[in-house]
C-alpha positions as CSV (number, residue, x, y, z in Angstrom):
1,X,7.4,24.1,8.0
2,X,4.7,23.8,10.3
3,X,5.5,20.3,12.8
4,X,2.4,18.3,14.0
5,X,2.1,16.2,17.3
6,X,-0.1,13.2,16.4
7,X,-0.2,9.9,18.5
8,X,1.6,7.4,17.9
9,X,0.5,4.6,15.1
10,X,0.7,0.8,15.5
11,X,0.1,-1.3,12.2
12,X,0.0,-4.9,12.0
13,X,1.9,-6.8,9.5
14,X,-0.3,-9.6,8.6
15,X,2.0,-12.0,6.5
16,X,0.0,-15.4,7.6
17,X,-2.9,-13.8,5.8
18,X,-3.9,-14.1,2.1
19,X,-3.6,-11.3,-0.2
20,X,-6.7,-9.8,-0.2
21,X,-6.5,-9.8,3.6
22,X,-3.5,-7.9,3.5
23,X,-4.8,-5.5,0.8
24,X,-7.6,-4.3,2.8
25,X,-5.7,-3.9,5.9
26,X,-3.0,-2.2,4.1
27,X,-5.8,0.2,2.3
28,X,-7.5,0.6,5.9
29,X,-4.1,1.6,7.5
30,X,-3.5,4.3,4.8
31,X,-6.5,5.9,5.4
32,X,-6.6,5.8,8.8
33,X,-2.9,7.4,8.2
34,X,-4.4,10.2,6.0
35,X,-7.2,10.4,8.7
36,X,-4.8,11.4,11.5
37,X,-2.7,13.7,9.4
38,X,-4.9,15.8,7.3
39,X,-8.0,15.4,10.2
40,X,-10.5,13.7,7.8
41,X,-12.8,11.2,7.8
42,X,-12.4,8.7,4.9
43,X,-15.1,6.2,4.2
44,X,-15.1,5.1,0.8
45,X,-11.5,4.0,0.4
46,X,-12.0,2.7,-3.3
47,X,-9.3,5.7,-4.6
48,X,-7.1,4.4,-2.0
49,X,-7.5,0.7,-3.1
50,X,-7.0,1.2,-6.5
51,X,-3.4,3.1,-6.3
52,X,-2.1,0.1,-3.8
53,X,-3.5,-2.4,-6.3
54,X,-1.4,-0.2,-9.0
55,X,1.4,0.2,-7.2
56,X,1.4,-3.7,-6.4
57,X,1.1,-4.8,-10.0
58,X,3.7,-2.3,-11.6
59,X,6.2,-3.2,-8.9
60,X,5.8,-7.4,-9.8
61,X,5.9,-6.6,-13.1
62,X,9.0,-4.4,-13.2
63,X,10.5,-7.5,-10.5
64,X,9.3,-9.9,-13.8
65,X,10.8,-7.6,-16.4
66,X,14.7,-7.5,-14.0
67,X,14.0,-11.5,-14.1
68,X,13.5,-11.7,-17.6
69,X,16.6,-9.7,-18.3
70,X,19.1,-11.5,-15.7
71,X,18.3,-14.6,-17.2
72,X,18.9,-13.3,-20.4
73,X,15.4,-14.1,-21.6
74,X,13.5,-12.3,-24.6
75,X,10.7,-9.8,-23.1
């Protein structure tokens, strides 16, 4: 395993924001993470955007689905 000395990264947590204001800091964040580590140069971050808006959905839907079955509701 080869180790890599990168500087340090400072991200903002903007929870006063709306969502979409977090989304695109949270997508502009990843790829400047991927940037540092692989030494690239994303611009179109639309690939990037679309697995945090997947990974977003499927984890309030699997959140709605525990709900529905701690309640004892019919899914």
């Amino acid at each position: 395993m080869q180790e890599y000395k990168t500087p340090e990264l400072t991200f903002t947590n903007p929870l006063n924001e709306g969502d979409n204001y977090r989304m695109n800091e949270c997508v502009e964040q990843i790829a400047q993470l991927i940037d540092q580590y692989f030494d690239t140069a994303i611009e179109d971050v639309t690939r990037i955007n679309d697995l945090v808006d997947q990974e977003i959905v499927g984890s309030w839907r699997r959140e709605r689905d525990n709900q529905v079955e701690v309640n004892g509701g019919s899914k």
